[in-house]
C-alpha positions as a Python dict, from the first residue, in 0.01 Angstrom:
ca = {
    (1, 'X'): (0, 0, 0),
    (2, 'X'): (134, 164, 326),
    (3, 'X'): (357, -94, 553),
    (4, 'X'): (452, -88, 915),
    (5, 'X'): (744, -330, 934),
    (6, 'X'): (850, -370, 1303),
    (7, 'X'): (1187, -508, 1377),
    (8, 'X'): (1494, -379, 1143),
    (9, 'X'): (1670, -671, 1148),
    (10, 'X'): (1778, -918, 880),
    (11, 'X'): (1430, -1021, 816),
    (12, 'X'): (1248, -727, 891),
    (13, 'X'): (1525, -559, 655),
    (14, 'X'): (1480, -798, 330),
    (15, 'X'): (1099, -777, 365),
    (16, 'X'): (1144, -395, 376),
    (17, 'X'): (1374, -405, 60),
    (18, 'X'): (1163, -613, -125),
    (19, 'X'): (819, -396, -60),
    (20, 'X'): (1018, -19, -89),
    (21, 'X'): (1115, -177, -436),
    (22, 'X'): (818, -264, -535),
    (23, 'X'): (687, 113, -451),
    (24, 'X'): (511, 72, -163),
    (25, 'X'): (498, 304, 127),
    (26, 'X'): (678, 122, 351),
    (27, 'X'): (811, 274, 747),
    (28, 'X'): (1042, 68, 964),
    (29, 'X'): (1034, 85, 1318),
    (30, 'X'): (1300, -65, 1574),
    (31, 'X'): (1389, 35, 1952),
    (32, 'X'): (1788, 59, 1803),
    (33, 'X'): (1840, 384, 1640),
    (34, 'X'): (2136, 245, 1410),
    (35, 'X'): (1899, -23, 1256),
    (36, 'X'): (1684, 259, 1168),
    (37, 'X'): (1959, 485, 1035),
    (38, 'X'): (2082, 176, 817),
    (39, 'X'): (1742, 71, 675),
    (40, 'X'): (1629, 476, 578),
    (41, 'X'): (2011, 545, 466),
    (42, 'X'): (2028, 269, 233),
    (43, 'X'): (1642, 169, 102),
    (44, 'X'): (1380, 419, 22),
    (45, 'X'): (1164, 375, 357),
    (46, 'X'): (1077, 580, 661),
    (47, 'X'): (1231, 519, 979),
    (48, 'X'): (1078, 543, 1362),
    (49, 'X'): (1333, 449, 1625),
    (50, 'X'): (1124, 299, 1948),
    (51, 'X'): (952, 6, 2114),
    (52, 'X'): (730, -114, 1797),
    (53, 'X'): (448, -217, 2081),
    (54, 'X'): (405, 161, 2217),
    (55, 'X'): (75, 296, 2098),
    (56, 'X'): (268, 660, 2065),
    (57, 'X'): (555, 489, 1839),
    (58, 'X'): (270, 318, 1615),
    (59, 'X'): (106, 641, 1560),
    (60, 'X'): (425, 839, 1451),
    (61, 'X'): (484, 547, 1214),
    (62, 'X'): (130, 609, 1013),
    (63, 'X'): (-37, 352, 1218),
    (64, 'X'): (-349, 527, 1197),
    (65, 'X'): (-371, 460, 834),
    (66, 'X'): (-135, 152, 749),
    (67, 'X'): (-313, -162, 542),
    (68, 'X'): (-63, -412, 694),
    (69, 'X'): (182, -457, 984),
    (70, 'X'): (459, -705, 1015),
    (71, 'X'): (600, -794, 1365),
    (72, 'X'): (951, -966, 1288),
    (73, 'X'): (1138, -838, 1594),
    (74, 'X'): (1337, -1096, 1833),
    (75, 'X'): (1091, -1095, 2108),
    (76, 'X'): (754, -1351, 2066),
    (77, 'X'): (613, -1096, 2307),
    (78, 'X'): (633, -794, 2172),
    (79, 'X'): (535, -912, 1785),
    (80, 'X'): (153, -1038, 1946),
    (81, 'X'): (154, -708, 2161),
    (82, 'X'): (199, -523, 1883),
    (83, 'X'): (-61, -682, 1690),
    (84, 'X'): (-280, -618, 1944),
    (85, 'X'): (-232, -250, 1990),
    (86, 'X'): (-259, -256, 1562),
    (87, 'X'): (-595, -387, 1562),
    (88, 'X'): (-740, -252, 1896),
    (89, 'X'): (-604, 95, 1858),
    (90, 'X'): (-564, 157, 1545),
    (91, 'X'): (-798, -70, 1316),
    (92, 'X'): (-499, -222, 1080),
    (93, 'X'): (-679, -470, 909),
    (94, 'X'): (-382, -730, 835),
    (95, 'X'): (-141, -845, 1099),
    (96, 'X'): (164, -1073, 1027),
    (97, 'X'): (364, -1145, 1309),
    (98, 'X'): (668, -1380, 1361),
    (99, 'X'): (665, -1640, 1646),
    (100, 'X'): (940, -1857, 1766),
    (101, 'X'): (843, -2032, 2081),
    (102, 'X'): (700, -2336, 2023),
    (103, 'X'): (493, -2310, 2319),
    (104, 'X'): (311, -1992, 2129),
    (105, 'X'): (289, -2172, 1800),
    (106, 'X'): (118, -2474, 1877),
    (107, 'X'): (-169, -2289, 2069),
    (108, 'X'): (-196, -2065, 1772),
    (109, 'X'): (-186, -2339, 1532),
    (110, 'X'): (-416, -2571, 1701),
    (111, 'X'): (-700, -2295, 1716),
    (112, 'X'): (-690, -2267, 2112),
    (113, 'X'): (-618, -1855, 2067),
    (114, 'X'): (-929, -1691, 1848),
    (115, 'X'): (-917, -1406, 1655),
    (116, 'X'): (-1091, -1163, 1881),
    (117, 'X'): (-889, -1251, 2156),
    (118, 'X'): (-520, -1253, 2016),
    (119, 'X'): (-567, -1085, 1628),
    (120, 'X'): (-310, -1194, 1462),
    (121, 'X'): (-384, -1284, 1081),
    (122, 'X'): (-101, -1549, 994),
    (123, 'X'): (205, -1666, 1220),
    (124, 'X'): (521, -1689, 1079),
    (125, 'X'): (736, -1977, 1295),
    (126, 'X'): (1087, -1971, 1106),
    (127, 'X'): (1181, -2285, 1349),
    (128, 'X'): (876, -2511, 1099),
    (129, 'X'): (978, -2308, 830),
    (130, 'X'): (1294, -2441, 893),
    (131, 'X'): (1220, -2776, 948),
    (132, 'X'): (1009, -2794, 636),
    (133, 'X'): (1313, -2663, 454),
    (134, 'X'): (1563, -2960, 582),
    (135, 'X'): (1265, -3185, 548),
    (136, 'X'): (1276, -3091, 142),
    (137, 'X'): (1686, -3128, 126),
    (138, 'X'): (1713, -3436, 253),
    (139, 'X'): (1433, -3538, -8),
    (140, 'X'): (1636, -3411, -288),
    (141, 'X'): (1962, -3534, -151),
    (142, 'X'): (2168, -3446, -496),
    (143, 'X'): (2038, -3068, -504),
    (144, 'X'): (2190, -2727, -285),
    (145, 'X'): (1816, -2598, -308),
    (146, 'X'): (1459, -2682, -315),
    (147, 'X'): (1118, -2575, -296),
    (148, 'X'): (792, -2729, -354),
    (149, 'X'): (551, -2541, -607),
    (150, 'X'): (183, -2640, -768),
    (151, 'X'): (100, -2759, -421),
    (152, 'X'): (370, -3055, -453),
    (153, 'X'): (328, -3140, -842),
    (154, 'X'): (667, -2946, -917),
    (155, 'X'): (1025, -2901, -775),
    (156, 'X'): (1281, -2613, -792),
    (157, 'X'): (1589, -2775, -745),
    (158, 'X'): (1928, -2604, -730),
    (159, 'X'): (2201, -2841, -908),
    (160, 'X'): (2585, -2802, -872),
    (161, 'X'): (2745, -2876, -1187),
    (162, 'X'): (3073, -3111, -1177),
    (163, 'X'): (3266, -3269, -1452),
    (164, 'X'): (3113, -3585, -1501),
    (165, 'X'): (2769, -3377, -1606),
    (166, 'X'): (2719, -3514, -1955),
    (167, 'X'): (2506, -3215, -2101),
    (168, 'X'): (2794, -2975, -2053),
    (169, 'X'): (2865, -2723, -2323),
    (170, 'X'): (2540, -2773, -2464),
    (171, 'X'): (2322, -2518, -2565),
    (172, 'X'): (1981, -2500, -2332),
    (173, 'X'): (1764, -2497, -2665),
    (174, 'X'): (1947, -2854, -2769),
    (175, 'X'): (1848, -2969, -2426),
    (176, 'X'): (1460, -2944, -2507),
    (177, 'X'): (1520, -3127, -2835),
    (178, 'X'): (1745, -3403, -2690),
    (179, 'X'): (1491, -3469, -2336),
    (180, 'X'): (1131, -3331, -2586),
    (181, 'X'): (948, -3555, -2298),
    (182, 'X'): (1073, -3431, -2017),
    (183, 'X'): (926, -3160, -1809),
    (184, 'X'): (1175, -2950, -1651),
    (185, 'X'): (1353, -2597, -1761),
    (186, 'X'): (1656, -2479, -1609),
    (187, 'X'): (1562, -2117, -1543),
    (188, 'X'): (1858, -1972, -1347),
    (189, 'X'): (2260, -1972, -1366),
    (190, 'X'): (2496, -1891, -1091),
    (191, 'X'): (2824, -1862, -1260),
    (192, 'X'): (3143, -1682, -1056),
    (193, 'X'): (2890, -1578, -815),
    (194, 'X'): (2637, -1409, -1078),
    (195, 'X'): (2305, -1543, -1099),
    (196, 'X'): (2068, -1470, -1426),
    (197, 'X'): (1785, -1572, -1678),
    (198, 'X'): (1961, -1745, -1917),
    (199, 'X'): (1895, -1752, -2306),
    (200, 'X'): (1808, -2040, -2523),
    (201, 'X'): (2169, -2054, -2644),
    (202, 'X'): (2354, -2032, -2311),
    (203, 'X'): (2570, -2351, -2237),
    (204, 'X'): (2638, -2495, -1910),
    (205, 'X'): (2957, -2509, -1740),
    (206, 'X'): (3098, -2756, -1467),
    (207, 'X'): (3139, -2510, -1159),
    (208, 'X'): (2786, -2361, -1277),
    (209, 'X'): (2491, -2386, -1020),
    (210, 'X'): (2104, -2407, -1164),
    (211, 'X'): (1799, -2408, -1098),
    (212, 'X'): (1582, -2651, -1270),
    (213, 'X'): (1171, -2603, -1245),
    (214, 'X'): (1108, -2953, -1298),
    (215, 'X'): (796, -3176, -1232),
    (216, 'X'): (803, -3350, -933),
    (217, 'X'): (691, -3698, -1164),
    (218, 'X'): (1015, -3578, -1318),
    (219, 'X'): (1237, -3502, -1079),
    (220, 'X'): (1476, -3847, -1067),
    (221, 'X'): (1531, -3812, -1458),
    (222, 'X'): (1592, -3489, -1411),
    (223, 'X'): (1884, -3493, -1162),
    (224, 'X'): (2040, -3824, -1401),
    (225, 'X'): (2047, -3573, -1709),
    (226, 'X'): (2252, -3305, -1476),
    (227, 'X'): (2462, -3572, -1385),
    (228, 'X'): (2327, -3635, -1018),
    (229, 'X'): (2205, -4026, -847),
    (230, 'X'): (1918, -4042, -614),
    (231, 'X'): (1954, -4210, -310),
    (232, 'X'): (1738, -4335, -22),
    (233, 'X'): (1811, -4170, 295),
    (234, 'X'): (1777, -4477, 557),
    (235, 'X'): (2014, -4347, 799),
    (236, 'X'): (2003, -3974, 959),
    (237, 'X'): (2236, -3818, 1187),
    (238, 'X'): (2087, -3459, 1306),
    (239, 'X'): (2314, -3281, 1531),
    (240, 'X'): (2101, -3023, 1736),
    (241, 'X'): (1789, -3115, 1918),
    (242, 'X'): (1633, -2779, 1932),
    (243, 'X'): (1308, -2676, 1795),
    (244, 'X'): (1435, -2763, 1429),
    (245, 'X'): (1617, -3075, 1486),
    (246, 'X'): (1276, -3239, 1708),
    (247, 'X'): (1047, -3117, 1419),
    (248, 'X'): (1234, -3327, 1174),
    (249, 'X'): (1313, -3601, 1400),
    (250, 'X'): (981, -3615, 1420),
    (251, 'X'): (896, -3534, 1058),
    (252, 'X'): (1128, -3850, 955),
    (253, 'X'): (971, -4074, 1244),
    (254, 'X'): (623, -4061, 1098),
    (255, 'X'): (707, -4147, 724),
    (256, 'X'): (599, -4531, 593),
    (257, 'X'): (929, -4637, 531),
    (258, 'X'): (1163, -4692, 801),
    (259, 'X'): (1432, -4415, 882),
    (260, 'X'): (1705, -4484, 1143),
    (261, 'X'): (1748, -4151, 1317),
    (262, 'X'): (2057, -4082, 1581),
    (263, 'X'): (2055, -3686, 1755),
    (264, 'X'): (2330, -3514, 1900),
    (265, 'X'): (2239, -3260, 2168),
    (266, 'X'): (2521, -3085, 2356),
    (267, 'X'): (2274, -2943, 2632),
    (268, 'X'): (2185, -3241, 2852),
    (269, 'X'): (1815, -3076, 2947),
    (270, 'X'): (1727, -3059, 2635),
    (271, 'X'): (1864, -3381, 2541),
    (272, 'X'): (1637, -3526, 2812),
    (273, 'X'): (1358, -3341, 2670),
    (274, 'X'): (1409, -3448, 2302),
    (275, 'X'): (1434, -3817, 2413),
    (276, 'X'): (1093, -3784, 2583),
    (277, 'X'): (933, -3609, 2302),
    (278, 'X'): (1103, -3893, 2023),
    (279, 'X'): (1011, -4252, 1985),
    (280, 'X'): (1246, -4416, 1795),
    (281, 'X'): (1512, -4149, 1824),
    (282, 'X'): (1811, -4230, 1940),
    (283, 'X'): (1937, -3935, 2158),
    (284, 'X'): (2274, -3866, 2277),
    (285, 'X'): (2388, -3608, 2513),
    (286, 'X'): (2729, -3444, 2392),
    (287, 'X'): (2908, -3187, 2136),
    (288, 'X'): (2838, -3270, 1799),
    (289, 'X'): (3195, -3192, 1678),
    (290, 'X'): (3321, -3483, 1867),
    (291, 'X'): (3453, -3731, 1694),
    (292, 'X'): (3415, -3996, 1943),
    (293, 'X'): (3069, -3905, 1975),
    (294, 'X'): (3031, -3876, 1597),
    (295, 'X'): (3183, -4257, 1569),
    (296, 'X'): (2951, -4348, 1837),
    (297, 'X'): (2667, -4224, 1596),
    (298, 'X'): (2807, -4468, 1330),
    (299, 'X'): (2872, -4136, 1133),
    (300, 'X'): (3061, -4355, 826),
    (301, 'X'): (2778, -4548, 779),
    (302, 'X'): (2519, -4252, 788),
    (303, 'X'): (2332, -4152, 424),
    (304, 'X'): (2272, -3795, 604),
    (305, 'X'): (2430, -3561, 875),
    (306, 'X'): (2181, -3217, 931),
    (307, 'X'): (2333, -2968, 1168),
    (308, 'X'): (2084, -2721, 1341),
    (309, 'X'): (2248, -2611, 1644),
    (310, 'X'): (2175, -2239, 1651),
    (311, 'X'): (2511, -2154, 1588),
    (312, 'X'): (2688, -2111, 1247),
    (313, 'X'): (3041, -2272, 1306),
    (314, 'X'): (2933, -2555, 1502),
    (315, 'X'): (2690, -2652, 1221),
    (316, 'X'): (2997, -2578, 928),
    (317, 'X'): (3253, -2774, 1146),
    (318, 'X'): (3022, -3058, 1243),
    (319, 'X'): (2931, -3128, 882),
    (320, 'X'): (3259, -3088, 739),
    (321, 'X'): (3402, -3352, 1004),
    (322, 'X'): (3106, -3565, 980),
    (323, 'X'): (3160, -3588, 584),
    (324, 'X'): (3547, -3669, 657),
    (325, 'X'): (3435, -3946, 859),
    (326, 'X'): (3238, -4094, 595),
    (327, 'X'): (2898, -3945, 572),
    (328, 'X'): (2758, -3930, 195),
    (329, 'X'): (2536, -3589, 250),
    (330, 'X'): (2581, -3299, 467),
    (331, 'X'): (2344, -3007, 491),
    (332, 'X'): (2416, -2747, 728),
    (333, 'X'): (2230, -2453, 873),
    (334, 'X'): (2358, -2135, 800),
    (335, 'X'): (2242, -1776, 913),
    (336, 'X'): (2518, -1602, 769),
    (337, 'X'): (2438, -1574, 400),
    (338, 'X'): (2805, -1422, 399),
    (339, 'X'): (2925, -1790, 423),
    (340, 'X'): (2731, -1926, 196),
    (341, 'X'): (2997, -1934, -89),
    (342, 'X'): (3234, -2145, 167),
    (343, 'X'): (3012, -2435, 148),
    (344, 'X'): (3139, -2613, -198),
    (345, 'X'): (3494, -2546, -53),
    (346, 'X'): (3412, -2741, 201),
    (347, 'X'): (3219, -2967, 48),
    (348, 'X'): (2883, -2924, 214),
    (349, 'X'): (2656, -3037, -12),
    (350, 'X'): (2351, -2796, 138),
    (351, 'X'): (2280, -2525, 345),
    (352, 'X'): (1967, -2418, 444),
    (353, 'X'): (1969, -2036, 514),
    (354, 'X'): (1661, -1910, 802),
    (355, 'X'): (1645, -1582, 685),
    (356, 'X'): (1577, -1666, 374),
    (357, 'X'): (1315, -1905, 430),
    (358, 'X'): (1106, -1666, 697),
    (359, 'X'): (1122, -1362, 413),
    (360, 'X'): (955, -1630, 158),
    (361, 'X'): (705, -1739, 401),
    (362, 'X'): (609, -1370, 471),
    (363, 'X'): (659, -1279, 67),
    (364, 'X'): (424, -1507, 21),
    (365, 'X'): (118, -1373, 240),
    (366, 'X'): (202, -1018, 170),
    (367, 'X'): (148, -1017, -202),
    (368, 'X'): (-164, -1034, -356),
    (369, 'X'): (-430, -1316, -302),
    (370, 'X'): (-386, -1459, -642),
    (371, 'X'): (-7, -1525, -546),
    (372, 'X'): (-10, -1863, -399),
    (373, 'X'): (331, -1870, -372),
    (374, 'X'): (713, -1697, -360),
    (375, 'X'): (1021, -1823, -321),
    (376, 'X'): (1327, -1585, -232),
    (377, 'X'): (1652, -1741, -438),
    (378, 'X'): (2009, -1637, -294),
    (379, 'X'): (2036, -1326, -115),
    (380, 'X'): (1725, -1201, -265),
    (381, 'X'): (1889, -1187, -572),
    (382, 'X'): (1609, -1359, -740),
    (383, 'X'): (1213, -1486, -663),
    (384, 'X'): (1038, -1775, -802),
    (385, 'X'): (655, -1707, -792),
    (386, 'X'): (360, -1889, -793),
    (387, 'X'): (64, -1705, -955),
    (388, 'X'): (-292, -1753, -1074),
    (389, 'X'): (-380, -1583, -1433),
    (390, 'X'): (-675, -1318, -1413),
    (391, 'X'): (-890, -1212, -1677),
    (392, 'X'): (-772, -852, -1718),
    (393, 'X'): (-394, -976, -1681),
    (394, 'X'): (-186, -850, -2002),
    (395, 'X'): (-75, -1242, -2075),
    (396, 'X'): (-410, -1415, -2055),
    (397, 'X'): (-503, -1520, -2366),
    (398, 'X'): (-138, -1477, -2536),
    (399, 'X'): (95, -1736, -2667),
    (400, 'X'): (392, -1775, -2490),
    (401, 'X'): (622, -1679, -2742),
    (402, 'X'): (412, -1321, -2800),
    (403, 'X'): (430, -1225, -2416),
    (404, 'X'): (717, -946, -2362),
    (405, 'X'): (856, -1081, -2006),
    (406, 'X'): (1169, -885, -1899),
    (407, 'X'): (1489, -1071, -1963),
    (408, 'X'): (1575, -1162, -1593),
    (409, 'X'): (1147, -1347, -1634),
    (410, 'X'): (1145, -1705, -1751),
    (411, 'X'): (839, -1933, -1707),
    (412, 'X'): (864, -2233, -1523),
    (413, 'X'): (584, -2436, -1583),
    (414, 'X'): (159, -2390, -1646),
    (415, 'X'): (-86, -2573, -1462),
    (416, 'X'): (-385, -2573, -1630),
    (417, 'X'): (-669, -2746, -1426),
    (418, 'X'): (-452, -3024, -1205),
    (419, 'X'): (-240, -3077, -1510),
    (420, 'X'): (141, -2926, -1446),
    (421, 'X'): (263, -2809, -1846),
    (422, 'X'): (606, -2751, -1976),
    (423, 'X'): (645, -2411, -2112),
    (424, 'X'): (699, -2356, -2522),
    (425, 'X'): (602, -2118, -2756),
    (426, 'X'): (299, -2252, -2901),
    (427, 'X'): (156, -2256, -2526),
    (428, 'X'): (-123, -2020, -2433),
    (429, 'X'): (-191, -1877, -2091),
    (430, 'X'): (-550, -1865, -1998),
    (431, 'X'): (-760, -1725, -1742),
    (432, 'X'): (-751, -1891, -1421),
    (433, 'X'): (-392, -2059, -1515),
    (434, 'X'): (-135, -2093, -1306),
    (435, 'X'): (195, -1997, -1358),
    (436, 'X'): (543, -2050, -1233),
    (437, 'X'): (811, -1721, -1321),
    (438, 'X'): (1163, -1707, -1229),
    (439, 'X'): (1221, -1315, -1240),
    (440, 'X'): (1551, -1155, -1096),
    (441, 'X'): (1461, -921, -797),
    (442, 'X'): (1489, -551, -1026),
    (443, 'X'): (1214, -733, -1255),
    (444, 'X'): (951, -827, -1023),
    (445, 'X'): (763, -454, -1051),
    (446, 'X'): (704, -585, -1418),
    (447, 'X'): (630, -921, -1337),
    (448, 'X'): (344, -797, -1096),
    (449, 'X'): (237, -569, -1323),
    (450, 'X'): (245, -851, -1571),
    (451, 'X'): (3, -1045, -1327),
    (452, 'X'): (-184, -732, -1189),
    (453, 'X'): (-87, -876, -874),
    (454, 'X'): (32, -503, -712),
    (455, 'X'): (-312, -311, -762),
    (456, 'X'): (-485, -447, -484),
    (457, 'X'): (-363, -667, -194),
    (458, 'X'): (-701, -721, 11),
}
């Protein structure tokens, strides 16, 4: 499949790694001649240094014969010009382009723009990505990571392994016998900063971080057995009323059960605009690392603090004061996966990284039809995916145990019909089967071809 990918950015360049690696023909195009020189130098893609919305620039990227464009640059504008020019000028049947402004959003998403008049085939907003992504942490309150799968029936979670975890130096395969009822599988290990598949007879370590593909049914008994409590989140501090922090003030304002939600917005405007837009809100107009303020907030008392200011420090310094105050959970937002490993230091319990959210969300339309859904783990270290079994796939109509995944694969879960399925040996995979794979980033070429997922994307 030939790719355009416009903007050479962080997103633009993980979407580019992940497509060049997976052998498609894949050109990059960006109006700063370094980002070029760094995507081409170190991935195997073309590069085409200009304005991604000039007709000229389009056709000396392959325009004329591309299946797909993305438009992930940092201008709203120029990502729906440039699907424009791709579909007037040059006929590219599928158009992906990433939208921030929320003014440009909700038109798009409440049908007032049509096809014929502004083509674009799916928006990517990373702000309600975003959102969503907080929205699922404070959910899973005792878990670094989480993503829904099986259209809500199952749960990745990512776990952080302390002392008091009281299946410690067991071996995974003892697990299964000990819990035979319980659906979940812990199908990745971060240990000294290395994340892999493990085997049956790996143990678990305290300083270890999973992930555990669990049922959602399942989820509670599954964070007891790592050692974690679930608790209700009644009170909610969210420092940041920008796009994100409204979405989820709003999110957490139309749930059944009562949530008592206090925001922190340094700019007063927008302050002003966020208590408007909020019902039972509570907005108030100041910086969110101070501690008056904080106190003001009743900060000791809150079950949650969620920083989303668009600004890395102020989010880690917020939630590490807010926590020293008192506050059980803090989840920070973090575009920097550089700091990521500071967070247990400083004992953030979450982050919640954009980049890698926005590269899922566009993973996930890129692939094949019959992938109804991806999930980018770390620093695209690793992908959980979300596929649909064909007829003339190499696994449908095997047993588990007689499938030869890679070692970096291991298989989730099975949904057959609405019913979610634990994965063992004696399980077979049918046609029309759906299937949830953890596979480390060098083994998802297999993995597709594994699902015949790479042959034909339309």
């Amino acid at each position: 499949m030939k790719v355009i990918i416009c903007g050479a950015g962080q997103v633009g360049w993980q979407i580019a790694r992940h497509l060049s690696g997976e052998r498609n023909d894949v050109t990059v195009v960006d109006n700063n001649p370094e980002l070029v020189r760094r995507a081409t130098e170190s991935l195997d893609v073309q590069g085409v240094a200009g304005f991604a919305s000039y007709p000229d620039v389009l056709e000396k990227a392959g325009a004329r014969d591309a299946d797909m464009i993305i438009a992930a640059t940092y201008s709203d504008e120029v990502n729906m010009v440039t699907c424009q020019v791709a579909h007037s000028i040059f006929g590219i049947t599928r158009k992906i382009a990433r939208l921030r402004a929320q003014s440009y959003t909700d038109a798009i998403y409440s049908d007032l723009y049509r096809r014929d008049h502004l083509p674009i085939d799916v928006v990517i907003s990373p702000e309600r990505e975003v959102a969503e992504a907080a929205l699922q942490r404070l959910a899973a309150p005792s878990t670094f990571d989480t993503e829904s799968f099986f259209g809500g029936k199952a749960q990745l979670l990512g776990i952080a392994l302390d002392e008091n975890c009281p299946v410690l130096n067991t071996p995974l395969r003892q697990l299964t016998d000990l819990f035979s009822t319980l659906r979940a599988i812990v199908v990745g290990v971060r240990r000294e900063g290395r994340l892999f598949a493990p085997e049956p007879g790996d143990q678990l370590f305290a300083g270890d971080q999973i992930y555990v593909f669990t049922h959602t049914e399942d989820v509670p008994r599954t964070l007891e057995i790592f050692g974690k409590t679930t608790r209700k989140q009644e009170r909610v501090v969210i420092i940041g009323g920008g796009n994100v922090g409204l979405a989820v003030a709003r999110a957490l304002e139309a749930r059944t059960e009562r949530v008592r939600v206090k925001m922190i917005e340094r700019n007063r405007e927008r302050a002003e605009q966020a208590a408007d837009a909020l019902e039972r809100t509570i907005v108030l107009n100041g910086d969110g690392m101070d501690m008056d303020l904080l106190t003001e907030a009743n900060i000791d008392r809150a079950d949650a603090v969620l920083a989303v200011t668009d600004d890395d420090k102020t989010n880690i310094l917020a939630t590490v004061r807010a926590k020293q105050a008192g506050c059980k959970l803090g989840i920070a937002l973090i575009n920097d996966p550089t700091l990521a490993p500071l967070m247990p230091a400083l004992n953030i319990d979450a982050y919640i990284n954009p980049r890698a959210t926005t590269v899922s969300s566009i993973l996930r339309h890129v692939r094949h039809g019959r992938v109804r859904a991806i999930y980018s783990i770390g620093d695209a270290e690793a992908e959980m995916i979300e596929a649909q079994v064909m007829g003339t796939s190499p696994i449908s109509g095997k047993l588990v145990r007689d499938i030869e995944f890679p070692e970096g694969v291991l298989v989730g879960a099975v949904m057959k019909g609405d019913k979610v399925l634990k994965p063992h040996g004696h399980l077979r995979i049918e046609e029309g089967d759906v299937v949830a794979l953890f596979s480390m980033a060098s083994d998802v070429p297999e993995v597709e071809r594994l699902l015949q997922v790479s042959i034909d994307f339309f």
